[in-house]
C-alpha positions as CSV (number, residue, x, y, z in Angstrom):
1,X,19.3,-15.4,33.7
2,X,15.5,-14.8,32.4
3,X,15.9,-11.4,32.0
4,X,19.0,-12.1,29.1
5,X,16.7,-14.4,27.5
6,X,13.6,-11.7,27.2
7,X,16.3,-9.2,26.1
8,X,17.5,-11.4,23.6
9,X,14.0,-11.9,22.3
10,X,13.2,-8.4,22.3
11,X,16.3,-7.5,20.2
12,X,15.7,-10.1,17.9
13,X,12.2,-9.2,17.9
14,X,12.9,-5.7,16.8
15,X,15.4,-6.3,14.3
16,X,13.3,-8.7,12.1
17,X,10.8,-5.6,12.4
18,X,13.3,-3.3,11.4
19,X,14.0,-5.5,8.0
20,X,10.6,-6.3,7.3
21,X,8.6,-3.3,8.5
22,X,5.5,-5.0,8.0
23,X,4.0,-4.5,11.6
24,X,4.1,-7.8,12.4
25,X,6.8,-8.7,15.3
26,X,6.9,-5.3,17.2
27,X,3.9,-6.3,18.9
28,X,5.6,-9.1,20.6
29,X,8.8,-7.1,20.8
30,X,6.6,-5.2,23.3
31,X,5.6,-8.2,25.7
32,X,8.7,-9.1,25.6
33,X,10.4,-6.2,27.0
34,X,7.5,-6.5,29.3
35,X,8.3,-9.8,30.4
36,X,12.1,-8.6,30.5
37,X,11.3,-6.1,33.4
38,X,9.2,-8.5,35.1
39,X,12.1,-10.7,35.3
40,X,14.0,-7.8,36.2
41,X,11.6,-7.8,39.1
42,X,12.0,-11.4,40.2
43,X,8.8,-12.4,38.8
44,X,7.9,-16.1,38.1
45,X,8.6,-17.3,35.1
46,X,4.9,-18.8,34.3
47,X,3.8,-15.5,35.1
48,X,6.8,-13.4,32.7
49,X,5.1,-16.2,29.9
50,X,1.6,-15.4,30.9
51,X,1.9,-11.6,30.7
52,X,4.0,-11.9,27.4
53,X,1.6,-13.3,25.9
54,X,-1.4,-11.5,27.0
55,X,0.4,-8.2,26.7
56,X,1.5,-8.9,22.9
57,X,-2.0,-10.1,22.0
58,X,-3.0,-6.7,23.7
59,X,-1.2,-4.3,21.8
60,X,-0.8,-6.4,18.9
61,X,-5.3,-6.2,18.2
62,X,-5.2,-2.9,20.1
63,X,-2.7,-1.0,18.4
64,X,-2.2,-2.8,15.0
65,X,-5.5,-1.3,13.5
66,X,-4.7,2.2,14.1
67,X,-1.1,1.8,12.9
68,X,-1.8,-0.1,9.7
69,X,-4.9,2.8,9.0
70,X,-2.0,5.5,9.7
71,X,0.5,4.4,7.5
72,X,-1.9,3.4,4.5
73,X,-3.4,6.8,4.5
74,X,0.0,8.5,3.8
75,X,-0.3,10.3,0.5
76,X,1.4,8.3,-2.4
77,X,2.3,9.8,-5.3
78,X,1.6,8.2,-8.0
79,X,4.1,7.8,-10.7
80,X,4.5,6.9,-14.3
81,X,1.2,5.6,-16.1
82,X,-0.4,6.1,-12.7
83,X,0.0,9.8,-13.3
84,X,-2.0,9.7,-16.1
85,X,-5.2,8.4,-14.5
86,X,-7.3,11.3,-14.3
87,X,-5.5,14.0,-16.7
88,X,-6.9,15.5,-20.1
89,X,-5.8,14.1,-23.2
90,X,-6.5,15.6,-26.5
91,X,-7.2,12.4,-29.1
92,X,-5.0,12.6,-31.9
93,X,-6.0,9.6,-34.4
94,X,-10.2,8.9,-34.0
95,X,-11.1,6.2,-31.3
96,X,-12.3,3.3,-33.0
97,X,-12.4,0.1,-30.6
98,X,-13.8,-2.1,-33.1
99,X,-11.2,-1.4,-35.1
100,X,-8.1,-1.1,-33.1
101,X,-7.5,2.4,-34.0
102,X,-7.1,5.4,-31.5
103,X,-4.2,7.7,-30.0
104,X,-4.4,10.1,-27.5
105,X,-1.9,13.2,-26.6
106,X,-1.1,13.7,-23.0
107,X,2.0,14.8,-21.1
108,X,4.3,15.3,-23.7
109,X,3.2,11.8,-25.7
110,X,1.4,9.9,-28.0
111,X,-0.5,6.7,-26.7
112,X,-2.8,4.4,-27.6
113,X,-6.2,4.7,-26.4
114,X,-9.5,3.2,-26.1
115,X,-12.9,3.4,-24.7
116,X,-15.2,1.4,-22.0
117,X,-17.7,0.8,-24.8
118,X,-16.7,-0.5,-28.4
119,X,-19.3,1.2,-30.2
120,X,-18.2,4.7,-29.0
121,X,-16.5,6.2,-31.2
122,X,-14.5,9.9,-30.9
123,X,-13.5,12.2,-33.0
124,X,-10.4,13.6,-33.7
125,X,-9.0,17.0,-31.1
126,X,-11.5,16.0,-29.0
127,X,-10.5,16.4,-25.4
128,X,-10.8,13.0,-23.2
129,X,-10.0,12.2,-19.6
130,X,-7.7,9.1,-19.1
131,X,-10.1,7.2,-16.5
132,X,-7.9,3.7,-17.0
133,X,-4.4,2.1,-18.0
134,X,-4.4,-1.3,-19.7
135,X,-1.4,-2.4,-20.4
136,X,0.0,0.1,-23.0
137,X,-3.2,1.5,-23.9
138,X,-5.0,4.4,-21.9
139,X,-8.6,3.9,-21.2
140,X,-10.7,7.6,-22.0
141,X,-13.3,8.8,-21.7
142,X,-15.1,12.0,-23.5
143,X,-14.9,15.2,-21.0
144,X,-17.6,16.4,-19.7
């Protein structure tokens, strides 16, 4: 009758990591189905516990680094303002920070831009590099 019990675990286990993919309960799924084919085997319960435990904890500080490093270094492609970060604007209306004043052209549109430093001020076709978003406003710098 163990062995339905690890089952069940494992199942359940796996389905919560299935709806929450946040690497969190598959670890345990693991030791679980561990312990399910220990009891399989007839082995004592204390023991099915003792291994479930130690074999989650296992591949749970073994494993986990490598898999959350994996799946964080997939490429993302960044979209909407994101995109901008990094492109060449042309500025449209002179940069004025002290002032509030400044647009910049860049993919097709007209936004609002500013600079790092309030006392920089740049002049009109001059071509920037978006280095920032802030709120509705792109943050630019001159090109080198």
């Amino acid at each position: 009758m163990d062995a339905i019990y690890w089952l069940i675990l494992f199942i359940v286990l796996l389905v919560i990591e299935i709806i929450t993919l946040g690497l969190t309960t598959i670890w345990f799924a693991g030791g679980a189905l561990i312990a399910f084919v220990l009891s399989m085997l007839e082995v004592s319960p204390v023991l099915q516990w003792a291994v479930f435990c130690a074999a989650s904890l296992i591949l749970l500080f073994a494993t986990r680094p490598w898999a959350v490093r994996y799946f964080n270094n997939q490429k993302k492609e960044k979209t909407n303002v994101d995109s901008l970060i990094g492109k060449t604007a042309v500025v449209t209306s002179e940069i004025r920070n002290l002032e509030g004043k400044g647009e910049v052209f860049v993919n097709g549109l007209t936004w609002t831009a500013r600079t790092e430093e309030d006392s920089l001020v740049i002049k009109e076709n001059t071509h920037v590099m978006v280095t920032a978003v802030q709120g509705v406003k792109l943050i630019v710098e001159v090109k080198s």
